[in-house]
KOLMIDO-141661 format. One record per residue: x, y, z of N, C-alpha, C, CB in turn; residue in three letters; residue number from 1. Coordinates in Angstrom, 1 decimal. Glycine has a CB too. Layout:
BEGIN
X|Y|Z|X|Y|Z|X|Y|Z|X|Y|Z|ALA|NUM
...
% end
This chain:
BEGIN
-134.6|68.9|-31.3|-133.6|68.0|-31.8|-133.5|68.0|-33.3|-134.0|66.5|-31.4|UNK|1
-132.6|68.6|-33.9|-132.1|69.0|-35.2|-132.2|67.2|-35.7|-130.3|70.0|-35.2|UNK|2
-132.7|67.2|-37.1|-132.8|65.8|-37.8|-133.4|64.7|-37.2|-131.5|65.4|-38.0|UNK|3
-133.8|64.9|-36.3|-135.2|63.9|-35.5|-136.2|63.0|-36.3|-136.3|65.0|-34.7|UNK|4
-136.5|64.3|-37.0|-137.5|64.1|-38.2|-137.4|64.6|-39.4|-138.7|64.5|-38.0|UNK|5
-137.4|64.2|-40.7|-137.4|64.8|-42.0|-138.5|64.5|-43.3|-136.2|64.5|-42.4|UNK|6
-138.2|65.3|-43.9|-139.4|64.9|-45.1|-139.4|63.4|-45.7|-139.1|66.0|-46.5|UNK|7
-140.5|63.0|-45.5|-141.3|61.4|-46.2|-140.9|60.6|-44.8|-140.3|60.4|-47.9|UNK|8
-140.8|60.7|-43.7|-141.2|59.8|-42.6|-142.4|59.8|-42.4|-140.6|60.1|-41.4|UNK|9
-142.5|58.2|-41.6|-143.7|58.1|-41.4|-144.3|58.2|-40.1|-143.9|57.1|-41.9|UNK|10
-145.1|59.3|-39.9|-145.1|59.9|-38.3|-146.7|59.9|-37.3|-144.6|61.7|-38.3|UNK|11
-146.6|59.6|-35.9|-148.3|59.5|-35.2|-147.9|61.0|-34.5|-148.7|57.7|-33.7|UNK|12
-148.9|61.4|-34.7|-149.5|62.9|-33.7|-149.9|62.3|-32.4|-151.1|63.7|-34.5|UNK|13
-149.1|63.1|-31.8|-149.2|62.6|-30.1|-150.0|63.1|-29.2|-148.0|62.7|-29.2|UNK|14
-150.2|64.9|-29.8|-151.1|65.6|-29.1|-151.9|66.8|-30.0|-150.3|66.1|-28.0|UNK|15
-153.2|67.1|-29.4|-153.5|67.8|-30.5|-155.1|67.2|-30.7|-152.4|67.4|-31.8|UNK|16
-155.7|68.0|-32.0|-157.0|68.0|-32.3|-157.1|66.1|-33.3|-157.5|69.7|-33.5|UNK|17
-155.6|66.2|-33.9|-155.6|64.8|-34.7|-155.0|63.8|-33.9|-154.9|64.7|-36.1|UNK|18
-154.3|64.0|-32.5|-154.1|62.6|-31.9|-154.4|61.5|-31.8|-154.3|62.6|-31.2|UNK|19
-153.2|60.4|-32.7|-153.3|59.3|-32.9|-153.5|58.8|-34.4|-154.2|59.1|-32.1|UNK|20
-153.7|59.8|-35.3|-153.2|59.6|-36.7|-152.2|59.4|-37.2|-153.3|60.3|-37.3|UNK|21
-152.1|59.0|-38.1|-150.6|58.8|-38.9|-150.6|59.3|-40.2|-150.4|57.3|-39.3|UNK|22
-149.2|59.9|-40.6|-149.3|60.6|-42.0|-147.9|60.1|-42.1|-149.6|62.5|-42.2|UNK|23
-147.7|60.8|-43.7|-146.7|61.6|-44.0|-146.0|62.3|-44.1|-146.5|61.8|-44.2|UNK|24
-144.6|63.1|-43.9|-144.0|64.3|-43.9|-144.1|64.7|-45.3|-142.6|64.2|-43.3|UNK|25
-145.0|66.0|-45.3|-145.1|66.2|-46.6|-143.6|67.8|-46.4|-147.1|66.5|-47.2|UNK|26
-143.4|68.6|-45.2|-142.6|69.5|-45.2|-142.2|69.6|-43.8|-143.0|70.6|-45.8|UNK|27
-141.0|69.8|-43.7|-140.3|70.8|-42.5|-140.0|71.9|-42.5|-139.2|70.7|-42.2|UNK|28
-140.7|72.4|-41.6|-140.1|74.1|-41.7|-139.4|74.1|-40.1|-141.6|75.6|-41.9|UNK|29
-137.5|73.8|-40.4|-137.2|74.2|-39.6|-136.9|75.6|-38.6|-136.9|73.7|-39.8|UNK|30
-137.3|76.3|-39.3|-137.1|77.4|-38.6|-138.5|78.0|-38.0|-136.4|78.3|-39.4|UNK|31
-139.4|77.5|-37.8|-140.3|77.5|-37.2|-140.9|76.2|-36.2|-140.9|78.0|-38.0|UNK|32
-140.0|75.0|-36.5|-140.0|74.1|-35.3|-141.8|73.3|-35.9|-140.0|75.2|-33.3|UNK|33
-141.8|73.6|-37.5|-143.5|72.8|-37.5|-143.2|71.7|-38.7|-145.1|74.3|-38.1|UNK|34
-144.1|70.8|-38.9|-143.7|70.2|-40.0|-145.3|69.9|-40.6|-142.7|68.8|-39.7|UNK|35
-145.4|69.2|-41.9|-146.9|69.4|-42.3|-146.8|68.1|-43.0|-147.3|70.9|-43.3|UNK|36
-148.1|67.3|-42.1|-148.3|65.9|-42.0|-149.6|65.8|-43.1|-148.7|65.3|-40.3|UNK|37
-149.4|64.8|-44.0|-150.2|64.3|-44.7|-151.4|63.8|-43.9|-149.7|63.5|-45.5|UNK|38
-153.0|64.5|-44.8|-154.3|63.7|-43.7|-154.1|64.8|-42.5|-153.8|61.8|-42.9|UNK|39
-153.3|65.3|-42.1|-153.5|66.1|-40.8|-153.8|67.5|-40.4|-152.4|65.9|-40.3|UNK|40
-154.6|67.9|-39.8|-154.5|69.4|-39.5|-155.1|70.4|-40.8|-152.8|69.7|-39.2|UNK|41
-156.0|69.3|-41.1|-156.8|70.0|-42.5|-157.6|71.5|-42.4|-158.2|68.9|-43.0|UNK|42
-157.5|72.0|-43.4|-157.9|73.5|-43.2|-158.6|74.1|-44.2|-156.7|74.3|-43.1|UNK|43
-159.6|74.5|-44.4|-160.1|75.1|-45.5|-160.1|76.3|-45.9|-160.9|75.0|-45.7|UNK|44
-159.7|76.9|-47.2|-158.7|77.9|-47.8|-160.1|78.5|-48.8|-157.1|77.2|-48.8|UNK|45
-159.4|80.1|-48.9|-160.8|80.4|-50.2|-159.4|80.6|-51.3|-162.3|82.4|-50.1|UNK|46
-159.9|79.9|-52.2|-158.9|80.4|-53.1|-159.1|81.1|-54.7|-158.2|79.2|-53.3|UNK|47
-158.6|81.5|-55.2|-159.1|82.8|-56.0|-158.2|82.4|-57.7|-158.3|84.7|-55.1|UNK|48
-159.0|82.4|-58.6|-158.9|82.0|-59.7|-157.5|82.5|-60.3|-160.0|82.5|-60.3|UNK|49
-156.4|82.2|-60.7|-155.3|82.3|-61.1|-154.9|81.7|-62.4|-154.7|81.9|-60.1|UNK|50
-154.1|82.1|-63.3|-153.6|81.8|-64.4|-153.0|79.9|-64.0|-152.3|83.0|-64.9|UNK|51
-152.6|79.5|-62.8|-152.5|78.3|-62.3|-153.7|77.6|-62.3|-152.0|78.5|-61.0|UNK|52
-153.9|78.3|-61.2|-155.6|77.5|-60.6|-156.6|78.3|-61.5|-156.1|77.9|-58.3|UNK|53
-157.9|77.7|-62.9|-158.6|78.1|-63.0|-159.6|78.4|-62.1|-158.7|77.7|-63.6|UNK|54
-159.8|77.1|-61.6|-160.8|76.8|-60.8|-161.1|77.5|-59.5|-160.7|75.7|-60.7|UNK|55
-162.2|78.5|-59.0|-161.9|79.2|-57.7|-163.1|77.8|-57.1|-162.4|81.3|-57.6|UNK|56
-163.2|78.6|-55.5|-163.8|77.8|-54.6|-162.8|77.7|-53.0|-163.9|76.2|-55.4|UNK|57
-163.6|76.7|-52.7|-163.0|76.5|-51.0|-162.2|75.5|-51.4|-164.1|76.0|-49.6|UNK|58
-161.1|75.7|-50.8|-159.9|74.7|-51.3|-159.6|73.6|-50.0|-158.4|75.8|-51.7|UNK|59
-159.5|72.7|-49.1|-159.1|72.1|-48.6|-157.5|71.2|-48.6|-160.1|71.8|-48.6|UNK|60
-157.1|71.7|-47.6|-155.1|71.8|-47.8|-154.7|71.6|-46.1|-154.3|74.0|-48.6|UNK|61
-153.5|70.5|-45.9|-153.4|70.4|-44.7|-152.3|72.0|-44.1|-152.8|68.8|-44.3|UNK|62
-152.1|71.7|-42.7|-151.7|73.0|-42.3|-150.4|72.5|-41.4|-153.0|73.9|-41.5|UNK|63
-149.9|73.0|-40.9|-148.4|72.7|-40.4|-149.1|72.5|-38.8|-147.0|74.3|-40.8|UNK|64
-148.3|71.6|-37.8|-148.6|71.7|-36.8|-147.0|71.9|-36.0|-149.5|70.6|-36.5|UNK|65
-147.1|71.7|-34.8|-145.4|72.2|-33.8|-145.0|70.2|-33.9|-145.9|73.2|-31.1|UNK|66
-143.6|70.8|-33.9|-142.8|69.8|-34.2|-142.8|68.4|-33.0|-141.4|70.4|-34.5|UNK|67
-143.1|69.2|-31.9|-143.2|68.9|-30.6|-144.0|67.9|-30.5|-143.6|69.8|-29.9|UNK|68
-145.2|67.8|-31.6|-146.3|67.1|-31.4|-146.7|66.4|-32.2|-147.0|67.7|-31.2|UNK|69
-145.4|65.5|-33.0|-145.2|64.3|-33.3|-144.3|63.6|-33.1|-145.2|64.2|-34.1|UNK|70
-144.1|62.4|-33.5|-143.7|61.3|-32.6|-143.1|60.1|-34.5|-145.6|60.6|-31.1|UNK|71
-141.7|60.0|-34.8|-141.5|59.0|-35.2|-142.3|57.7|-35.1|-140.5|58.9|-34.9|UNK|72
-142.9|56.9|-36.6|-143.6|55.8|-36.1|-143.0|54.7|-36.9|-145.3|56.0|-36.3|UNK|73
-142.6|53.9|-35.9|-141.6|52.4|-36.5|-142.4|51.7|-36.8|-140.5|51.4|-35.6|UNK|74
-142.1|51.0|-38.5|-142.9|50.1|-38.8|-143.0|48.5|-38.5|-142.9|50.2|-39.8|UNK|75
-141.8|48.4|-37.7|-141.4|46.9|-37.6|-142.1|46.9|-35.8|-139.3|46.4|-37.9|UNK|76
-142.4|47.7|-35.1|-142.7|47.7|-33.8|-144.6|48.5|-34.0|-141.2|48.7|-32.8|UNK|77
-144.8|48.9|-34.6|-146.0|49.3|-34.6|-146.7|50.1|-34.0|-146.4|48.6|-34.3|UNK|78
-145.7|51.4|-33.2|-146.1|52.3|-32.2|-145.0|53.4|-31.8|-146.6|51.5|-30.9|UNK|79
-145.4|54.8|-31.9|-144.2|55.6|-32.2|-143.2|55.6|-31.5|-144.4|56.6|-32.3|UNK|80
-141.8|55.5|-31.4|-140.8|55.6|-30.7|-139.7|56.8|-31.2|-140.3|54.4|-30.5|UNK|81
-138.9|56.5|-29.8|-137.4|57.8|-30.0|-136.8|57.3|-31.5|-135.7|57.5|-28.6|UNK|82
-135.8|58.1|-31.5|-135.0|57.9|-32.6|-133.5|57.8|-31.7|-135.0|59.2|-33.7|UNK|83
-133.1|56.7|-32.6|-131.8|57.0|-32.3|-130.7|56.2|-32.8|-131.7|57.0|-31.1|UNK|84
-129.1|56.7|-32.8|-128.3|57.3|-34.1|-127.2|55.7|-34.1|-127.1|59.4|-33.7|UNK|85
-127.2|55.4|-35.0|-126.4|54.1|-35.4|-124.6|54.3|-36.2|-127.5|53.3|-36.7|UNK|86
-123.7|54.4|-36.0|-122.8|54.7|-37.0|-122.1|53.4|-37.5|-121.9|55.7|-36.5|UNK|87
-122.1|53.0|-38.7|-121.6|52.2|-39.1|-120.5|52.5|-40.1|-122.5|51.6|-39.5|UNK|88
-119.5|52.7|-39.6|-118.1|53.1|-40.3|-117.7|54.5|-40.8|-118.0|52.3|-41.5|UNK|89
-118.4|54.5|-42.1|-119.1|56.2|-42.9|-120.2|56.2|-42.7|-119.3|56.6|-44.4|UNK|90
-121.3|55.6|-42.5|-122.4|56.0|-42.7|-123.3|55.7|-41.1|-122.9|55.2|-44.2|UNK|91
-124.2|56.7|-41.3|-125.3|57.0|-39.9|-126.7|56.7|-40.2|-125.3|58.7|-39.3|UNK|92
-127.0|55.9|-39.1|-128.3|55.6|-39.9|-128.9|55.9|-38.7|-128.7|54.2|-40.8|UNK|93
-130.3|56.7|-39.0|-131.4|56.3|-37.6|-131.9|55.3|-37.4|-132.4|57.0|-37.3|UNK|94
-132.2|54.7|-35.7|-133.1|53.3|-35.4|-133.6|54.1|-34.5|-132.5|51.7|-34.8|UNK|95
-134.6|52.8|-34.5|-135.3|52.6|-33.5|-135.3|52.5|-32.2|-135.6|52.0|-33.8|UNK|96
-135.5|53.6|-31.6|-135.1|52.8|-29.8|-136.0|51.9|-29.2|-135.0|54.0|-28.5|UNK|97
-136.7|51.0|-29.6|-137.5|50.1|-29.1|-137.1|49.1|-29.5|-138.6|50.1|-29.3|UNK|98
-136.8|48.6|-31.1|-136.1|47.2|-31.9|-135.1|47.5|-32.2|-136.6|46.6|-33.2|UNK|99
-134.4|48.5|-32.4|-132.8|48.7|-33.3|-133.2|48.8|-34.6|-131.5|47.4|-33.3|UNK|100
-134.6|48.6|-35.2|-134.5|48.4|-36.6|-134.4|49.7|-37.3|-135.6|47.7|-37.2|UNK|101
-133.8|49.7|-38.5|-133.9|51.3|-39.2|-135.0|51.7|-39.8|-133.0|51.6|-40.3|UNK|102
-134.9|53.1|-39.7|-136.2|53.6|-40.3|-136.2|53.6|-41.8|-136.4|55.0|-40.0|UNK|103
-137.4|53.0|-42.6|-137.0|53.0|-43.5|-137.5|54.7|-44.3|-137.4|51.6|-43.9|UNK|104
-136.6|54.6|-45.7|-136.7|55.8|-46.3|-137.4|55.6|-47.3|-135.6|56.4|-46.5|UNK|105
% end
């Protein structure tokens, strides 16, 4: 579902090693169907001293999971639900399919 979900929503992991967390959309990569949740799917990296990064070491950075395996989380209802599409004249907004309320941005 194209636009379901986008960067800075606030989303629960439905299935998976972090089932039942909550993050942030920190990215979408749609063309691989993954998105990369703040707090989630942490991974540890070696990373190598760079004109950027002085500092080398083990780096800890989350990792992308399947898009499949999150779930929109409404704040006015408290538990993740669908999305779905509101048109008000010009403008489209997503709700909530549980309250109607909008998601906020």
């Amino acid at each position: 579902m194209p636009g379901r979900i986008r960067k800075g929503d606030q989303v629960e992991v439905i299935a998976g090693k972090d089932k039942g967390r909550h993050g942030k959309v920190l990215h979408v990569l749609p063309k691989t169907g993954r998105v990369v949740v703040e707090g989630v799917n942490k991974q540890k990296r070696h990373q190598k001293a760079t004109q950027k990064v002085m500092q080398a070491g083990i780096v800890t950075k989350e990792g992308a999971i399947d898009l499949s395996n999150v779930m929109p989380y409404c704040s006015h209802c408290g538990k993740p639900t669908r999305v779905a599409t509101r048109i008000d004249g010009e403008t489209r907004e997503r709700v909530c399919r549980s309250c109607g309320e909008p998601f906020a941005r």
